[in-house]
C-alpha positions as a Markdown table, in Angstrom:
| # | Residue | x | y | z |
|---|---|---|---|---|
| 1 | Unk | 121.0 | -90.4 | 12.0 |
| 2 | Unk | 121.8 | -94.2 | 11.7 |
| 3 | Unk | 120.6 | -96.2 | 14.6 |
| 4 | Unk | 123.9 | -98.4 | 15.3 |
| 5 | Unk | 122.0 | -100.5 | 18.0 |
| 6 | Unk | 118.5 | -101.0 | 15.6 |
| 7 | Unk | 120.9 | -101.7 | 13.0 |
| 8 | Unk | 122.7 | -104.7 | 15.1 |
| 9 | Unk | 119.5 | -106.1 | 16.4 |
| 10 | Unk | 118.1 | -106.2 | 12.8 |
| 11 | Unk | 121.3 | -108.0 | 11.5 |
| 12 | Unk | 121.1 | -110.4 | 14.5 |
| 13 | Unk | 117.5 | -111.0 | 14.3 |
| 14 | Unk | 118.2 | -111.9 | 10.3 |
| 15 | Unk | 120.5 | -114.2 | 11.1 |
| 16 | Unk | 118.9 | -115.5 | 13.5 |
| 17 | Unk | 115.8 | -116.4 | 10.9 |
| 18 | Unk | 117.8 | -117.5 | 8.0 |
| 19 | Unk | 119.5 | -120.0 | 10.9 |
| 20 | Unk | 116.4 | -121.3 | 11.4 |
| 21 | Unk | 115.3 | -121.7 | 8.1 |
| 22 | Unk | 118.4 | -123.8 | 7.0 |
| 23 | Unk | 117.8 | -125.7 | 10.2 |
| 24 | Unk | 114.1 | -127.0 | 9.3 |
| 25 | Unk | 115.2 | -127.4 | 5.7 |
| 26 | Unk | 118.4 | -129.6 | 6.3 |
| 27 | Unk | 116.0 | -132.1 | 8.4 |
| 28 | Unk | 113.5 | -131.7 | 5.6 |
| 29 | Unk | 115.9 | -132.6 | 2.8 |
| 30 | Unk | 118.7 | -135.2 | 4.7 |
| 31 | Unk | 116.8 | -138.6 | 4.4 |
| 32 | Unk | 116.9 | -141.1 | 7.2 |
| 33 | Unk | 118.7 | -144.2 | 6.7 |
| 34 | Unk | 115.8 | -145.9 | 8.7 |
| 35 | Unk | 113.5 | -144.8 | 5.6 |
| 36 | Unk | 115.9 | -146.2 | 2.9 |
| 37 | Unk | 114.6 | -150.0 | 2.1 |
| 38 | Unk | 117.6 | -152.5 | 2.2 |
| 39 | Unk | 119.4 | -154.0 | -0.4 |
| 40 | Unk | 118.0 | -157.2 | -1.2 |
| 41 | Unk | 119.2 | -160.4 | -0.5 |
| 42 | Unk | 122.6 | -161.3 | -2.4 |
| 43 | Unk | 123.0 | -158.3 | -4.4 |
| 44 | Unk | 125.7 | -155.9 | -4.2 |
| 45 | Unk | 129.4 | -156.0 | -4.0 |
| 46 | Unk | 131.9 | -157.1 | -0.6 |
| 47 | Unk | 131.9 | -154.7 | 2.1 |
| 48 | Unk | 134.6 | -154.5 | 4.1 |
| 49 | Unk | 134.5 | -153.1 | 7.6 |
| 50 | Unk | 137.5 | -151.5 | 9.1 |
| 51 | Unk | 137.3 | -150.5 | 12.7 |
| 52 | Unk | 140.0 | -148.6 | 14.5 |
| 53 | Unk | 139.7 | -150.0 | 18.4 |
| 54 | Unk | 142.5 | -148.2 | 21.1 |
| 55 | Unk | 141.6 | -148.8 | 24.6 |
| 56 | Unk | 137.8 | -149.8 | 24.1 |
| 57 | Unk | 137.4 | -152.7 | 26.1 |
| 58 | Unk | 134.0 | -151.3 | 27.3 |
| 59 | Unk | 132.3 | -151.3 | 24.1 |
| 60 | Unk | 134.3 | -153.5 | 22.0 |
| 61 | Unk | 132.0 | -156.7 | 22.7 |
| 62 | Unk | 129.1 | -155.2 | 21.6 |
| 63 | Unk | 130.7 | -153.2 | 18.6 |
| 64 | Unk | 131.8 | -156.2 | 17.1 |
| 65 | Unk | 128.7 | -158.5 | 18.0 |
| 66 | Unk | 126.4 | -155.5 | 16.5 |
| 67 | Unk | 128.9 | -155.7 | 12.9 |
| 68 | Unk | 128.7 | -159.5 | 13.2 |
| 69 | Unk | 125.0 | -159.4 | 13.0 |
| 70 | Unk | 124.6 | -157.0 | 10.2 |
| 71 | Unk | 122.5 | -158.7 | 7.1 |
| 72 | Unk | 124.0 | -157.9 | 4.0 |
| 73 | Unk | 124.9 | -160.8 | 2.2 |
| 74 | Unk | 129.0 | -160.7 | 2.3 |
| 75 | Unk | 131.0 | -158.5 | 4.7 |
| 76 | Unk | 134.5 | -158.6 | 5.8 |
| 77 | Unk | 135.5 | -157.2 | 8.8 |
| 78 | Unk | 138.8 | -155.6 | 10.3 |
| 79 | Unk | 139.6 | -154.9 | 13.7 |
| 80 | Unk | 143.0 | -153.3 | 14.0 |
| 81 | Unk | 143.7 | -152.9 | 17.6 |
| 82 | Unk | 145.9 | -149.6 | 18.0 |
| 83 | Unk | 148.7 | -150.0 | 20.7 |
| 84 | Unk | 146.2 | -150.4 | 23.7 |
| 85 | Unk | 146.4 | -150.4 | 27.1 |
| 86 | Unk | 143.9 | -152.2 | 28.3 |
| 87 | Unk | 142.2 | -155.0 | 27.5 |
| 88 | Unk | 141.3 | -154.6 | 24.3 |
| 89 | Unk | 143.4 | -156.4 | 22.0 |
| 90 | Unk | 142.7 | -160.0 | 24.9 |
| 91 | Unk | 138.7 | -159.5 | 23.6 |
| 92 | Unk | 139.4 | -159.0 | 20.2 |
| 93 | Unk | 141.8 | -162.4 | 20.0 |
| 94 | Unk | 139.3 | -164.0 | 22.0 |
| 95 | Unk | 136.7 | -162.7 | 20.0 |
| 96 | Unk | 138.7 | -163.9 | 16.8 |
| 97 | Unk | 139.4 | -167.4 | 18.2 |
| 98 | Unk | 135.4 | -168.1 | 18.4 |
| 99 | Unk | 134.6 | -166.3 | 15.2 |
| 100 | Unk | 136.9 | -166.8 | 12.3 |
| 101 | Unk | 135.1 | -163.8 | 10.0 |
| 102 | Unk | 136.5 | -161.3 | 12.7 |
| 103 | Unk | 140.2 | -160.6 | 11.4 |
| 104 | Unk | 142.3 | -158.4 | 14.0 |
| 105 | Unk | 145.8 | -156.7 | 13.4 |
| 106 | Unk | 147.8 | -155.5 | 16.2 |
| 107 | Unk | 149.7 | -152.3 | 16.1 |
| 108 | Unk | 152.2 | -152.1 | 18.4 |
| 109 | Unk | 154.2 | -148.8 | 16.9 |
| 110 | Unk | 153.3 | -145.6 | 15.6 |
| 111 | Unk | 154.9 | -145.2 | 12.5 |
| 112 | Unk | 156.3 | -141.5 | 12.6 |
| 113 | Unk | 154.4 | -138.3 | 10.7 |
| 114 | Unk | 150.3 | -140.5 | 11.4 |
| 115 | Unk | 147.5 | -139.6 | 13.7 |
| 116 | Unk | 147.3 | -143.4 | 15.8 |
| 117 | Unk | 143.6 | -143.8 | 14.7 |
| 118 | Unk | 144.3 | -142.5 | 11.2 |
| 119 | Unk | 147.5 | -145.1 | 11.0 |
| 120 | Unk | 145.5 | -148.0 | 12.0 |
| 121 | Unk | 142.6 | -147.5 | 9.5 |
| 122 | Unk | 145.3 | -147.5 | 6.8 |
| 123 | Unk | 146.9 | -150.5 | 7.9 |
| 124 | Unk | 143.2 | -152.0 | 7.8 |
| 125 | Unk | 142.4 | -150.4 | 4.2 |
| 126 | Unk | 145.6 | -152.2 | 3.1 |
| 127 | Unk | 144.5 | -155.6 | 4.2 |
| 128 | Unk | 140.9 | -155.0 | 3.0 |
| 129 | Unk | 139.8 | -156.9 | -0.2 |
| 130 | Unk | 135.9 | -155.3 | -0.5 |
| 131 | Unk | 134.9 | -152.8 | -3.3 |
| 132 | Unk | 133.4 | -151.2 | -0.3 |
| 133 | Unk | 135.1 | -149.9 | 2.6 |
| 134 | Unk | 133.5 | -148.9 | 5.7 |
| 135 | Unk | 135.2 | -147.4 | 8.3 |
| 136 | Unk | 133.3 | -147.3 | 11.4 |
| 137 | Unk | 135.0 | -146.2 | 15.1 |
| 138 | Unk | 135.4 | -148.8 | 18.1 |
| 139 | Unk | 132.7 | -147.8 | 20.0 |
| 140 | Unk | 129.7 | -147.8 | 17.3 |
| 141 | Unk | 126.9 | -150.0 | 17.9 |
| 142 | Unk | 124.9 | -150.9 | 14.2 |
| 143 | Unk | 121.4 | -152.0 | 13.5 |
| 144 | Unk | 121.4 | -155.4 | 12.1 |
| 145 | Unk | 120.3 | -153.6 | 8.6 |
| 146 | Unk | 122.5 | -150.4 | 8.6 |
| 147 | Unk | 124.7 | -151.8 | 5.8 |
| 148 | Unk | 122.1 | -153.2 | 3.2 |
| 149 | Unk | 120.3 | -150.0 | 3.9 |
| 150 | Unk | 123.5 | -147.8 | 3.0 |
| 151 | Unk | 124.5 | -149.9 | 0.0 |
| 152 | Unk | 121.3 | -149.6 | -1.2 |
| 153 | Unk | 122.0 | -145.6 | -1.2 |
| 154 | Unk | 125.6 | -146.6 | -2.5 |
| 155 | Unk | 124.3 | -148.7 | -5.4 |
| 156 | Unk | 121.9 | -145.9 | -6.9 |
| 157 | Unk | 123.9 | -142.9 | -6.8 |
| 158 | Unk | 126.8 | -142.9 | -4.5 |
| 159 | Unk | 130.7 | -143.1 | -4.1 |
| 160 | Unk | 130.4 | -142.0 | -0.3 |
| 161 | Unk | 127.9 | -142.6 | 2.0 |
| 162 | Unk | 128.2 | -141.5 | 5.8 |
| 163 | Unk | 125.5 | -141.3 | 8.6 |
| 164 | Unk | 125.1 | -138.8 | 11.6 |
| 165 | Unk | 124.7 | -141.2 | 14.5 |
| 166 | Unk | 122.5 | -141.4 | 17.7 |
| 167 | Unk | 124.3 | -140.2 | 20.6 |
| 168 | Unk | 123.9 | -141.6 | 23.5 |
| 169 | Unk | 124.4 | -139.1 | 26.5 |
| 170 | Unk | 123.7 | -139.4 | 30.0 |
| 171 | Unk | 123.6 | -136.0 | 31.4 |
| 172 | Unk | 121.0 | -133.3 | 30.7 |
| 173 | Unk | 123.5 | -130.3 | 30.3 |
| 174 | Unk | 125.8 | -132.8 | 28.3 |
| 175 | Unk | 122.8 | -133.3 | 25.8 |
| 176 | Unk | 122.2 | -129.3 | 25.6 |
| 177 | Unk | 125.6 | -128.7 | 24.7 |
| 178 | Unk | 125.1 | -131.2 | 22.0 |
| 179 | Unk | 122.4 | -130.3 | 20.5 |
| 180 | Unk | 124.0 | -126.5 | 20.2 |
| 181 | Unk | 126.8 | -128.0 | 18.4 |
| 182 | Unk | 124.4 | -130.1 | 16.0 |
| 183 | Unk | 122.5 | -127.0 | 15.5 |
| 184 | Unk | 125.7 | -124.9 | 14.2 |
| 185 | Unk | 127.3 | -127.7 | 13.0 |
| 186 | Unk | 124.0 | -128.7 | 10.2 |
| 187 | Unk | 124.6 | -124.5 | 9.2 |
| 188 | Unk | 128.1 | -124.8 | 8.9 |
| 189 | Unk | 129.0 | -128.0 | 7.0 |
| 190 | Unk | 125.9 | -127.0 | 4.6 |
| 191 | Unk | 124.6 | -130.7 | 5.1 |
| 192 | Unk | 121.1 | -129.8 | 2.8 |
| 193 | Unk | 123.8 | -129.1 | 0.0 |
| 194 | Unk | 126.0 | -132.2 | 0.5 |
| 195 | Unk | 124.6 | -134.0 | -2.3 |
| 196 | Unk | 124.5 | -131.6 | -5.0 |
| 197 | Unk | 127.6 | -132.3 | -7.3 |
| 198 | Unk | 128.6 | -128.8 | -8.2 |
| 199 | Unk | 128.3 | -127.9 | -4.3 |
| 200 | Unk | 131.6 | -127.1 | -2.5 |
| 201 | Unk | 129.6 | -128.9 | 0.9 |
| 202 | Unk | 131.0 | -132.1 | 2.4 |
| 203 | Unk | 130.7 | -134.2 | 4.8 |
| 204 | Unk | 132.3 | -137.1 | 6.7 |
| 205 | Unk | 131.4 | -138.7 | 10.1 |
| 206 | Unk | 133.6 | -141.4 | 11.6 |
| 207 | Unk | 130.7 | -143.6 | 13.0 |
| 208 | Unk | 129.8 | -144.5 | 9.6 |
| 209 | Unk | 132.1 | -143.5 | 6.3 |
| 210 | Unk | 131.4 | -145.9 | 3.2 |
| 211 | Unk | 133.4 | -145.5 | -0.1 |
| 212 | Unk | 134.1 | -147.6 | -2.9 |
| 213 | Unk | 137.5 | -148.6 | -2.6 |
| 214 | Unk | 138.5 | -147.1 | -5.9 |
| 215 | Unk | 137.9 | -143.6 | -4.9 |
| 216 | Unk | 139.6 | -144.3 | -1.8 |
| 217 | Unk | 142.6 | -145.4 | -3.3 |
| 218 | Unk | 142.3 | -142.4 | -6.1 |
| 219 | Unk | 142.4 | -140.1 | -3.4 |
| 220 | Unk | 145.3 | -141.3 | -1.7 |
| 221 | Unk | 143.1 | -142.8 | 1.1 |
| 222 | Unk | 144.5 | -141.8 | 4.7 |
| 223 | Unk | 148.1 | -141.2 | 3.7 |
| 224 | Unk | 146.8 | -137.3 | 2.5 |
| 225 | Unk | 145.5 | -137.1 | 6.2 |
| 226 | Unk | 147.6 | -139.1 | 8.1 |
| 227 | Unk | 148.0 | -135.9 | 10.9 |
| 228 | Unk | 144.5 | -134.5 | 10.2 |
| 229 | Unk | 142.6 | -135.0 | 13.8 |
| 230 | Unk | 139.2 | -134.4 | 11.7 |
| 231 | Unk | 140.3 | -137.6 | 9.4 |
| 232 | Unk | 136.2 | -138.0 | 8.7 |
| 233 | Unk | 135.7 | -135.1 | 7.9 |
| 234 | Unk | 138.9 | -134.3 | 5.7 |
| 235 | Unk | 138.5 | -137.7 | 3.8 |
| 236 | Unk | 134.6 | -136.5 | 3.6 |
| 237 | Unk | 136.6 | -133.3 | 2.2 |
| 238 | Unk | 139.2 | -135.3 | -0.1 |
| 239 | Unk | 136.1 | -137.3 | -2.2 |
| 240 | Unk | 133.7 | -134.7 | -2.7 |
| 241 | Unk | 136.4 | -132.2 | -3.9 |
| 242 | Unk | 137.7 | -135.0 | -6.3 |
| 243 | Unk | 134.3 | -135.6 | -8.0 |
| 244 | Unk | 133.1 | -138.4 | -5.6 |
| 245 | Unk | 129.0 | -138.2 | -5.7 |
| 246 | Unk | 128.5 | -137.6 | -1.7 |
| 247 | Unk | 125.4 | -138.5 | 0.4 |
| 248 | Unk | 124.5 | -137.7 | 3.6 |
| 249 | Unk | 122.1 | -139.3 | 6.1 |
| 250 | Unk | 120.5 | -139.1 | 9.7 |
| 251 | Unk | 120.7 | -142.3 | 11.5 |
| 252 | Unk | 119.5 | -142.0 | 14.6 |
| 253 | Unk | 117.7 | -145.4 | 14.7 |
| 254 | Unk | 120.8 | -147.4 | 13.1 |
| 255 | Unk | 124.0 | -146.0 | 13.8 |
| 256 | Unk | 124.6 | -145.2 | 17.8 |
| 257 | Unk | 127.3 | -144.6 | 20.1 |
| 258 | Unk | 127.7 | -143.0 | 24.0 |
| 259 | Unk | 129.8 | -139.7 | 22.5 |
| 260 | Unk | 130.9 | -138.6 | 25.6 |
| 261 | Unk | 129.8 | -139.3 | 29.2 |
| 262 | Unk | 130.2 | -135.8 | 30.9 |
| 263 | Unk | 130.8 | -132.0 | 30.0 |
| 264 | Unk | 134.7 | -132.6 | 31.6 |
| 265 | Unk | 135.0 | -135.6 | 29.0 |
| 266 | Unk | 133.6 | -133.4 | 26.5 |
| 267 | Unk | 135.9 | -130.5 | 26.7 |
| 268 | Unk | 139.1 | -133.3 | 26.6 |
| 269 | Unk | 137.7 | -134.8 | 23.4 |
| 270 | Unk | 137.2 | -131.3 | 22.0 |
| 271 | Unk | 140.7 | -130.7 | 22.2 |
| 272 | Unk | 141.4 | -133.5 | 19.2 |
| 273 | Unk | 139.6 | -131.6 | 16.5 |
| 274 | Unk | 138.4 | -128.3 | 17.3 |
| 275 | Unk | 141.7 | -125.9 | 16.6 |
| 276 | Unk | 141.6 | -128.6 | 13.4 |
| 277 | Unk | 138.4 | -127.6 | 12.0 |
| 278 | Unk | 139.3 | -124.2 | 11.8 |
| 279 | Unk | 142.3 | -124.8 | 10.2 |
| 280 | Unk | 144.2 | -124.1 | 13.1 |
| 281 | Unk | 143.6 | -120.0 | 12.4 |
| 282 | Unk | 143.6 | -117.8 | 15.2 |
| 283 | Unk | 142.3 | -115.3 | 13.1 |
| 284 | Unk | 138.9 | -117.7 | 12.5 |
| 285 | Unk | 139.1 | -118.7 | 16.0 |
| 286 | Unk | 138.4 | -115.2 | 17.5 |
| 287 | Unk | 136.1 | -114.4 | 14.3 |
| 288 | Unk | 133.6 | -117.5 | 15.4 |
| 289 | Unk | 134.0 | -116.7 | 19.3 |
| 290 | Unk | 132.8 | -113.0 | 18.6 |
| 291 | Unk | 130.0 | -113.7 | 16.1 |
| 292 | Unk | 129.0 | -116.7 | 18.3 |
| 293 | Unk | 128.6 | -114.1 | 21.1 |
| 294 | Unk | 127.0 | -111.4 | 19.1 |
| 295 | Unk | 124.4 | -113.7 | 17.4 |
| 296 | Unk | 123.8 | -116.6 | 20.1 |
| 297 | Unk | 124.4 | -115.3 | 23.5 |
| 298 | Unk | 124.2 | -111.1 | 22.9 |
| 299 | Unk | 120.4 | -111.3 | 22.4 |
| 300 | Unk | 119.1 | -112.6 | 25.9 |
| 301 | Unk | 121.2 | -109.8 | 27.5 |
| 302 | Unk | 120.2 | -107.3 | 25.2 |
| 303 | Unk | 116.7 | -108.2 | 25.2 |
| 304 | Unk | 116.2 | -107.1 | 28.6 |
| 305 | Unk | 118.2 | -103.7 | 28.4 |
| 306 | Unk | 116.4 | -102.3 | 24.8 |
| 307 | Unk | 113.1 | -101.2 | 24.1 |
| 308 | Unk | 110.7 | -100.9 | 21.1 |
| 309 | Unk | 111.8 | -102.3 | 17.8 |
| 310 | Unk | 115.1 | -103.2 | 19.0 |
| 311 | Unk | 113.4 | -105.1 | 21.8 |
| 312 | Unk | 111.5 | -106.5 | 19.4 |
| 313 | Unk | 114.2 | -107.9 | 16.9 |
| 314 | Unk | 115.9 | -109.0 | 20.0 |
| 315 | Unk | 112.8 | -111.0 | 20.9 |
| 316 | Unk | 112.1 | -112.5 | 17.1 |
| 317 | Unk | 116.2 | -113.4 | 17.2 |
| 318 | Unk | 115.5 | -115.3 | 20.4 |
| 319 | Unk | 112.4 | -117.2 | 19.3 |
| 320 | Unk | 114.1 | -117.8 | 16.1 |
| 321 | Unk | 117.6 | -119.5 | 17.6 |
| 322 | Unk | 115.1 | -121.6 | 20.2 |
| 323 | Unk | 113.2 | -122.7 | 17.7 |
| 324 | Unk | 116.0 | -124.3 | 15.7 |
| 325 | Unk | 117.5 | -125.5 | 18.6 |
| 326 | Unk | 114.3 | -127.2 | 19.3 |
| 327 | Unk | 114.0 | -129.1 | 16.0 |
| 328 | Unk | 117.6 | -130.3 | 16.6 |
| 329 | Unk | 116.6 | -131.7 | 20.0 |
| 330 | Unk | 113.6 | -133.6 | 18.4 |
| 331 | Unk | 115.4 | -135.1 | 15.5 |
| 332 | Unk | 118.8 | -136.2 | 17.7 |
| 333 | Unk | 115.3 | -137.6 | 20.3 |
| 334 | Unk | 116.2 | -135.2 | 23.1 |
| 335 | Unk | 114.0 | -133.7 | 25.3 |
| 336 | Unk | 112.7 | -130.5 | 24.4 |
| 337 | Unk | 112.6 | -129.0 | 27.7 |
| 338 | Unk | 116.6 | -129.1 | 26.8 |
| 339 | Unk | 116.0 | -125.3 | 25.2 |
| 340 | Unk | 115.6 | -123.1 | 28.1 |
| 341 | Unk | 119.3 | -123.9 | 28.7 |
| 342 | Unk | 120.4 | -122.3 | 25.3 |
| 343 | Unk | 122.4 | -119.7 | 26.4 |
| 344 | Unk | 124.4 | -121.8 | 29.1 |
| 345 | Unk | 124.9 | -124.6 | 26.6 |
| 346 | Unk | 126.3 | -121.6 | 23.7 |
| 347 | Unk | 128.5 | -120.3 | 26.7 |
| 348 | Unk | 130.2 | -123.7 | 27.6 |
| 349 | Unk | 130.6 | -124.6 | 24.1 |
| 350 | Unk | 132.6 | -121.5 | 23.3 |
| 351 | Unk | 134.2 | -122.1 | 26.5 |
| 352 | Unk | 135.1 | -125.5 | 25.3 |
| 353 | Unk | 136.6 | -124.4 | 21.8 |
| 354 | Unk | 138.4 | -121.2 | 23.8 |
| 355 | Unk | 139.8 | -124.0 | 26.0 |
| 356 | Unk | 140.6 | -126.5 | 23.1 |
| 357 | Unk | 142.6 | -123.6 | 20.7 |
| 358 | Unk | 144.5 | -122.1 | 24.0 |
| 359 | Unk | 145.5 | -125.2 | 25.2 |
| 360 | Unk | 147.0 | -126.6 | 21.6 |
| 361 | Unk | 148.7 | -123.2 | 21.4 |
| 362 | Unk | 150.0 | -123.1 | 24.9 |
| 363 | Unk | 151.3 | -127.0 | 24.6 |
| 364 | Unk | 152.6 | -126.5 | 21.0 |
| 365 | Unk | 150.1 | -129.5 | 20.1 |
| 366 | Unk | 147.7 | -132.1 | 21.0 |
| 367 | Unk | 147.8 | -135.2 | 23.5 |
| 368 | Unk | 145.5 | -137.6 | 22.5 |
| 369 | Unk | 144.9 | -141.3 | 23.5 |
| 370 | Unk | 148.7 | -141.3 | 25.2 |
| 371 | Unk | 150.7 | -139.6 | 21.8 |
| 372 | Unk | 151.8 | -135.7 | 21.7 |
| 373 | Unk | 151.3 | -135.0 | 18.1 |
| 374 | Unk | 153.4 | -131.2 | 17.5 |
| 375 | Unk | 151.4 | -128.5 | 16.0 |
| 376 | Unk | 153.9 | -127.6 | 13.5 |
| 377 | Unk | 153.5 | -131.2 | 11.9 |
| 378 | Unk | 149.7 | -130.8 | 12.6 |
| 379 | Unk | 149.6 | -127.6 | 10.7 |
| 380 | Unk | 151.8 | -128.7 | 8.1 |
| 381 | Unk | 148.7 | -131.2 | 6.9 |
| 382 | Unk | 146.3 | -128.8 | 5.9 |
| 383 | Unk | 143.8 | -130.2 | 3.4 |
């Protein structure tokens, strides 16, 4: 007779294993951009940095002075200051006044059927006169040599170049919940398959997004996402499926920025993009929450109320989803200690997506940064 349970544990134990696998691999395979040597001195084509910037007077000093100091030999850069409410666009005039190579454009309306960020890195592409365009967020803080290092990627094989930041998070349970989501999220997008040209993976992180210009434009640039909350990732999405050669890269030690300061902060941000990434499917929704369960939480229940080879594949599925949790914490430098919270940092994250989807259901859309954006428009932008 078929042992449903043994049958279960073996599947989840599998899992499990192959999770771990892909894990190691992905940071075997992603290169570092710390590792890659900058471009030298006066070669290469304009880059022109666009930043989107909506109520960041916190961070906006140093993001700017950080892009002010990069290396590479010609750089433009773009502030578009979206409709703030603080003191944002004062710094960045005051900012402009002292420094002529800091260009800012003010956006004082929201032009109907566009995502506010998404609108204001359109209106920055438009002004931008680089072969290269980088778009980088408002709170990003860059290594002096981040850019010559990523054109020298761009300039031997690339179209698109985008690099996993640092994050910089102060609580302990905040950095556990993190490093679950980095864990599922280097399985998910596929990131050791990113750069392999007949691959369906892509990629696309907001810190850091470099394209040639051309491809941008080919694609339609940010007017084929203009309601898409996951804009990075969809114009990550919108290259790669066009024929753009796509690379990847973990930049821990060039590309930072403080994510989120608390779990409560974390939850609200989740909101944005969560229901998005799943292309707002209830169906896939309650599919990931109950496989999330079975494979990430289910096991250090059921590990105490088995015995013998089901106790054991239990076991082997435990050590084998620490284990990859544990490399992600080393590579995002995290303490390791971080891993006996697993299970509590798998239940609030599923906590925080069931919260995120219910939420945009409940409210027929998503607030975000002061703008209700209707879920029927959001929906009807599917990529």
């Amino acid at each position: 007779m078929l042992n449903v349970g043994l049958v279960v544990a073996g599947v989840v134990a599998g899992v499990a294993l192959v999770a771990v696998a892909l894990v190691f691999h992905t940071y075997a395979v992603v290169p570092r951009l710390s590792h890659i040597a900058p471009l030298p001195a006066g070669h290469g084509p304009r880059v022109s940095i666009v930043v989107a910037a909506r109520n960041e007077e916190l961070h906006i000093r140093q993001a700017v002075a950080s892009l002010l100091s990069q290396d590479y030999h010609d750089v433009e850069l773009i502030v578009v200051e979206d409709r703030s409410t603080d003191r944002t666009g004062k710094l960045l005039d005051d900012m402009a006044a002292k420094t002529p190579r800091v260009q800012v454009v003010h956006i004082t309306d929201l032009t109907k059927g566009w995502l506010g960020k998404n609108h204001a890195l359109n209106a920055g592409a438009a002004k931008a006169t680089g072969d290269i365009l980088l778009f980088v967020d408002g709170d990003i803080i860059l290594e002096r040599t981040a850019v010559s290092r990523a054109m020298a990627v761009m300039e031997s094989d690339a179209d698109h170049v985008t690099i996993a930041p640092h994050m910089d998070l102060p609580s302990r349970m905040l950095q556990a919940v993190t490093t679950f989501f980095l864990t599922g999220g280097v399985i998910a997008l596929r990131l050791w398959d990113v750069s392999n040209p007949r691959s369906s993976a892509f990629i696309g992180v907001g810190a850091f997004n470099m394209v040639r210009a051309k491809w941008y434009r080919d694609v339609g640039g940010h007017t084929r996402i203009a309601m898409r909350p996951d804009d990075d990732l969809m114009l990550g999405k919108l290259l790669k499926h066009s024929g753009a050669r796509q690379r990847v890269l973990f930049g821990q030690e060039m590309v930072g920025v403080e994510w989120y300061r608390s779990i409560a902060e974390a939850t609200q941000g989740f909101r944005k993009n969560a229901f998005a990434s799943l292309q707002y499917s209830v169906v896939l929704f309650v599919v990931l929450v109950l496989l999330s369960l079975v494979t990430s939480v289910w096991p250090f229940v059921a590990v105490w109320i088995t015995s013998g080879t089901t106790q054991l594949l239990y076991a082997v599925a435990i050590a084998g989803l620490l284990l990859g949790f544990a490399k992600t914490a080393r590579e995002q430098q995290m303490p390791l200690w971080l891993t006996v919270l697993y299970p509590i940092a798998a239940l609030i994250q599923l906590g925080m997506l069931t919260i995120a989807v219910t939420r945009t259901l409940a409210a027929g859309g998503i607030e975000w940064r002061g703008t209700f954006y209707p879920l029927d428009q959001l929906r009807a932008n599917r990529i």
